[in-house]
C-alpha angles and dihedrals in degrees: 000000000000129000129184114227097247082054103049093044088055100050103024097149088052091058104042088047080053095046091056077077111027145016117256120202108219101215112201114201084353092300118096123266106168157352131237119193145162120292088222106109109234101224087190091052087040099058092039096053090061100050112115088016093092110053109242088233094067115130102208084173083061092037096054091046088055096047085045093055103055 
């Protein structure tokens, strides 16, 4: 959904009661400014967000022993 910041400002209960259930995009002068969203953390988009980021050859055993034996 996308909301303009008048808008927004004018209606700001409306929106936050909205945004429990879906992300709002706030348009300032027609182009996106910013985004407001729930404060709930989504585990699935989480998680899916940090694949490829850690390499698959990773050792955590070796890594645990380093940070141990510091």
């Amino acid at each position: 959904m996308q909301v303009s910041l008048t808008e927004l400002k004018s209606n700001i209960g409306k929106y936050v009661t909205i945004a429990d259930s879906q992300d709002i995009i706030i348009t300032k002068n027609g182009k996106p400014a910013a985004k407001l969203t729930n404060a709930k953390i989504d585990k699935v988009a989480l998680m899916e967000s940090l694949f490829g980021v850690i390499p698959s050859d990773v050792d955590f055993d070796a890594m645990k022993i380093e940070r141990i034996l510091k």
